[in-house]
N, C-alpha and C positions, 0 to 999 in steps of 0.2 A: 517057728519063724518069728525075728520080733515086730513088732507092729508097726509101723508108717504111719507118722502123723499126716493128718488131711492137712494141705497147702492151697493156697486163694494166688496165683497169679496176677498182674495187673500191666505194665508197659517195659517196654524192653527198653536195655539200657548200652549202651557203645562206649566203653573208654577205648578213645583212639589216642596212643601215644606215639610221637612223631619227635624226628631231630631235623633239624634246618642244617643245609649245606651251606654254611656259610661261606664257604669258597666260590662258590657260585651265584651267590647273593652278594659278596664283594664286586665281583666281577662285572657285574649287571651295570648298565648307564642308571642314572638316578633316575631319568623320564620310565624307567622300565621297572624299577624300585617301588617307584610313588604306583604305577598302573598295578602291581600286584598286590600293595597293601590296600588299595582302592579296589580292588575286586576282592578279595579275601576278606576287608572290612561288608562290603555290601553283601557276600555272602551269608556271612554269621549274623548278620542283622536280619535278615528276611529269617533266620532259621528261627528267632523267635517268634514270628507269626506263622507258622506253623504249628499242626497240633503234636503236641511236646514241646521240649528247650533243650538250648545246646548254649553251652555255657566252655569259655575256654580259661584253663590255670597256665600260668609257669611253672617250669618242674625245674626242682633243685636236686643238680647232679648230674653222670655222664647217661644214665638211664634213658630221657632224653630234653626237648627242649621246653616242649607245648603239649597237654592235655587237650583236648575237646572231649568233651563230654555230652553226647549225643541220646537224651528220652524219646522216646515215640513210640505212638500206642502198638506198634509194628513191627514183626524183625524186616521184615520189607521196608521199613521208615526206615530203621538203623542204618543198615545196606544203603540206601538213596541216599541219606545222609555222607556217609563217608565219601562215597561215590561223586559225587556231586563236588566237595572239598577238594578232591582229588584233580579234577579237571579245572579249577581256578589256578591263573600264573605263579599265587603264592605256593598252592598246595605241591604245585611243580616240584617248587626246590626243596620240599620234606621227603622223608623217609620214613615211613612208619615202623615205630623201631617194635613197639609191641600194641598187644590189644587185649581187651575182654569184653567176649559176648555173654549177658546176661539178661534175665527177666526180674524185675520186682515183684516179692513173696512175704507172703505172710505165712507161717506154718501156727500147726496145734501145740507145740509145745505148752507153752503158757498162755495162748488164748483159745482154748479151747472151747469157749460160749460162743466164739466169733462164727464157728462153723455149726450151730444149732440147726435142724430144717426147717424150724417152726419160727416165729415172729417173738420170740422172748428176747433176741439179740440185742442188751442196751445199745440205745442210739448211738451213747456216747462213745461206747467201744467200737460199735462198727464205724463213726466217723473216725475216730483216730487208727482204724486199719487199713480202711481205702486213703488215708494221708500216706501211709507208706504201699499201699497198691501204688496212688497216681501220686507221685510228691510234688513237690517244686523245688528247685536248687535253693540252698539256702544262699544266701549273702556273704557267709561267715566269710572272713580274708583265707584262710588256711585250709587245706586237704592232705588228707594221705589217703591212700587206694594199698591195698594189697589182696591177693585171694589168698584160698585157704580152703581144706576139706577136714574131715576124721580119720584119724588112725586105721586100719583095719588088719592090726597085729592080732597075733593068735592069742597075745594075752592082755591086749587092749583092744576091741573090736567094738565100735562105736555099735555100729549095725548089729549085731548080737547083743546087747545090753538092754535089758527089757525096759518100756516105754517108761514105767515112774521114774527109775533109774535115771535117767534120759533127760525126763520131765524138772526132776528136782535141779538138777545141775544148771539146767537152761534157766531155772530159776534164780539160783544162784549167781549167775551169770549176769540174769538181769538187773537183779541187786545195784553190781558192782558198774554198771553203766548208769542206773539212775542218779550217782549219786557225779556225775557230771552235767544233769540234765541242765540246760540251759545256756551249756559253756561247748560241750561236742554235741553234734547230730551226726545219726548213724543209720546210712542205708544199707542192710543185708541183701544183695539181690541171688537170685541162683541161678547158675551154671550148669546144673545136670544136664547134661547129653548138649549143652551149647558150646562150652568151651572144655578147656584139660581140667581146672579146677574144680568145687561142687562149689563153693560160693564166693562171691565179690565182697569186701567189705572198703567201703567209702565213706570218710569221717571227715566232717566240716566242723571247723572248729575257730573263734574268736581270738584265741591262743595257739602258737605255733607249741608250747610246750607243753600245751594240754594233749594232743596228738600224741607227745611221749608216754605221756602218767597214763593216760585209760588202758592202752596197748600195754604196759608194764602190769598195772595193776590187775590187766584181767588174763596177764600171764599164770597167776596164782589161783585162778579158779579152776576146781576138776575139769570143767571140759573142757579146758585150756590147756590144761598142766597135762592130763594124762592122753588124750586123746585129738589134742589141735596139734594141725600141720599147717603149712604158713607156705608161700612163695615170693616174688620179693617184693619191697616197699617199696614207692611211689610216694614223694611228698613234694607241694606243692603252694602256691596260692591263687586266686582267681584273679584275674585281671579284662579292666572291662575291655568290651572290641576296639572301642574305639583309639586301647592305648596300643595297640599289636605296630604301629611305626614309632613310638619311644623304644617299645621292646627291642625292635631288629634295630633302631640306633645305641643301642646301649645303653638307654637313662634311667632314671627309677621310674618302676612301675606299680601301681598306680602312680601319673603324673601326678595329682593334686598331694599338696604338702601336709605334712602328718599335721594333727592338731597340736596346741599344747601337751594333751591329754594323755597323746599317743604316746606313750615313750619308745612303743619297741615298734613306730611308723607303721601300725598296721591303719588298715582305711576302717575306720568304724562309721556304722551309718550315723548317724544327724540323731543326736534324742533331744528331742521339744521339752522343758519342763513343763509341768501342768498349767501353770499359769499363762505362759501362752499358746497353748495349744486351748485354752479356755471350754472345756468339752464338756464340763459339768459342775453344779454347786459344791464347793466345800472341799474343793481341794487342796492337795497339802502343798506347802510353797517349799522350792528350792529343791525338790527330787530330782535326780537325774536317772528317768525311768523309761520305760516304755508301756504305753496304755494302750489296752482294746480297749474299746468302746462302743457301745450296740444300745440298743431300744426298744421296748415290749410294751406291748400295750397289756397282758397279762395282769389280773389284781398284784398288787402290792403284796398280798403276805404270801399269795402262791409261789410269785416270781422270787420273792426273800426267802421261801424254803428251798427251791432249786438253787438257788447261786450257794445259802450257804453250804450245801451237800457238796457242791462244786471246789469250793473252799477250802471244805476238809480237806478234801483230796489234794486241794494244789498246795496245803503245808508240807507235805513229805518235799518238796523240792525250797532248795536254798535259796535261787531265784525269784521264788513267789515272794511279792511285799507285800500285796492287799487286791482282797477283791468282792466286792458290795456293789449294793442295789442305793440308787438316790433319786429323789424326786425331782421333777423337772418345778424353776424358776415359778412359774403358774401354773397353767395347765398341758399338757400334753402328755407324750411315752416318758415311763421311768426308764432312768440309766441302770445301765452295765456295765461299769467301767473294774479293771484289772489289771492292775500294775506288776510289774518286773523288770528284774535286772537285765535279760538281755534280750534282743529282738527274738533269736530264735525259739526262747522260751514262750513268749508272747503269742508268736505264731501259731506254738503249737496249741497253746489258753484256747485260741480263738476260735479252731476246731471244737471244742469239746462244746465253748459258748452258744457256737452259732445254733446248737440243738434245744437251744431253751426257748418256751414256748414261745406264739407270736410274737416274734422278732419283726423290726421293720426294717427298711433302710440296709446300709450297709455299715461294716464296723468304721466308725467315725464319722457318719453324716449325722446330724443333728435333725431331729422334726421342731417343728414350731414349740415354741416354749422355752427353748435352753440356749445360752448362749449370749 
């Protein structure tokens, strides 16, 4: 029999796909219009203080209208979740045209330190494995959703192919997704014995046609080519709650007007250049970046051996611009600042940083000294 890699579960996850009646929604008097976007918007906003997040996209195509996208640490959270939507005036005039129940996973494929018994587990690996146990939704404007299982032909049989076998390919694999890091984020969650699929795959992306290139390009890797089976795509963008009455009026969504910047009108967050965001000595003027920035009271050449191990590591991505240790104005904690090209790159920096030694504060508050 072949071997089962050890798997770490962490929060369960609800894509709920739904179509709006809009024959029924025409129909409606306008005081009955505004009371269902006004209950529908005060729903999804309280869902954010809750423990989990629900975040809703627009879905491009007849598949259907609206995403929600429902985390909680519970399949009994998910269930309430939906449930609860379901009973608001809005959720009335939807349909839910499909769904996926899943849980976020980490397997042994290629982190097989992750699952050690003993206390060797680098910090650094296990913080960035509980980020995909407990994630948070990214920002990014764009989504596609599709599941997906393995083959289990007699002469491609996933499950019969011995564990290196297995192991290398999943490597391979990974390969071919690091080399969007930065620009797609990709939560794998699984399915076994929750929904028809064995896994969910959900890709946020900065780029609507970066969502293309990764799903083509990792068309061509072995465990794609010979053994991936696929069901159907779901593509999308995020849109915040409070736009869901442009939505059902028809205007563009996100309301706020694209920047200069934006040419293909996606909503990108806000990047401060250094100079005003003023976070630390000797910054470089005119970046258009995104900075962690953190604080350690740790000696100087300790903390300057960590960050640059840190460093090395963060060249294999295109994203990384720079990242060093500086001294504060007089006296107080040295910086950790970390620049790159996109937020979600950043976010993920910020994980790996926040394990270096005596850290204060949080990432961007300043202690006395800087500033």
């Amino acid at each position: 029999m072949a071997e089962a890699p050890p798997t770490a579960e962490g929060w369960f996850v609800l894509h709920d796909f739904r179509t709006i009646d809009w024959a029924a929604w025409q129909s409606r008097p306008e005081r009955d219009r505004t009371r269902a976007i006004d209950a529908a918007t005060e729903y999804l906003e309280a869902a954010q203080d809750e423990a989990g997040e629900t975040a809703v996209f627009t879905v491009t195509g007849d598949e259907a209208d609206l995403l929600l996208l429902h985390l909680r640490p519970t399949l009994d959270g998910i269930e309430r979740a939906e449930r609860q939507f379901n009973r608001t005036p809005f959720g009335q005039l939807t349909a839910q045209s499909t769904s996926f129940v899943s849980v976020t996973e980490v397997g042994g494929y290629t982190s097989q330190a992750y699952f050690a018994e003993d206390e060797s587990v680098d910090p650094g690996l296990k913080r960035y494995m509980e980020s995909k146990l407990y994630p948070s939704l990214p920002e990014d404007a764009y989504v596609a959703f599709y599941p997906m299982g393995k083959r289990r032909d007699p002469e491609a049989n996933w499950y019969t192919t011995p564990f290196e076998e297995r192991a290398e390919m999943m490597a391979e694999h990974g390969e071919t997704g690091k080399g969007y890091a930065g620009t797609v984020t990709q939560y794998v969650t699984s399915a076994f014995g929750l929904d028809d699929w064995e896994w969910g795959v959900t890709l946020f992306s900065t780029e609507a046609t970066a969502l293309k290139r990764i799903v083509y390009e990792m068309r061509f890797d072995e465990a794609t080519a010979k053994y991936g089976e696929f069901g159907p795509f779901y593509v999308g963008r995020r849109s915040p709650v409070s736009d869901l009455g442009a939505y059902m009026a028809g205007e563009a969504v996100p309301v706020e007007e694209a920047g200069e910047d934006d040419a293909d009108g996606a909503e990108h967050p806000v990047r401060e250049s250094l100079d005003e965001a003023d976070v630390y000595a000797g910054q470089p003027h005119g970046e258009d970046v995104h900075a962690v920035a953190l604080y350690s009271e740790a000696p100087l050449d300790a903390l300057r051996e960590e960050v640059e191990g840190l460093a090395s590591n963060f060249e294999a991505y295109d994203t990384h611009v720079s990242t060093a240790v500086y001294r504060p104005h007089e006296t107080g904690s040295n910086a950790v600042v970390s620049l790159w090209d996109t937020q979600s790159a950043a976010e993920t920096a910020a994980g790996f940083l926040g394990e270096l030694p005596e850290t204060v504060g949080k990432p961007g508050d300043a202690p006395d000294g800087w500033g």
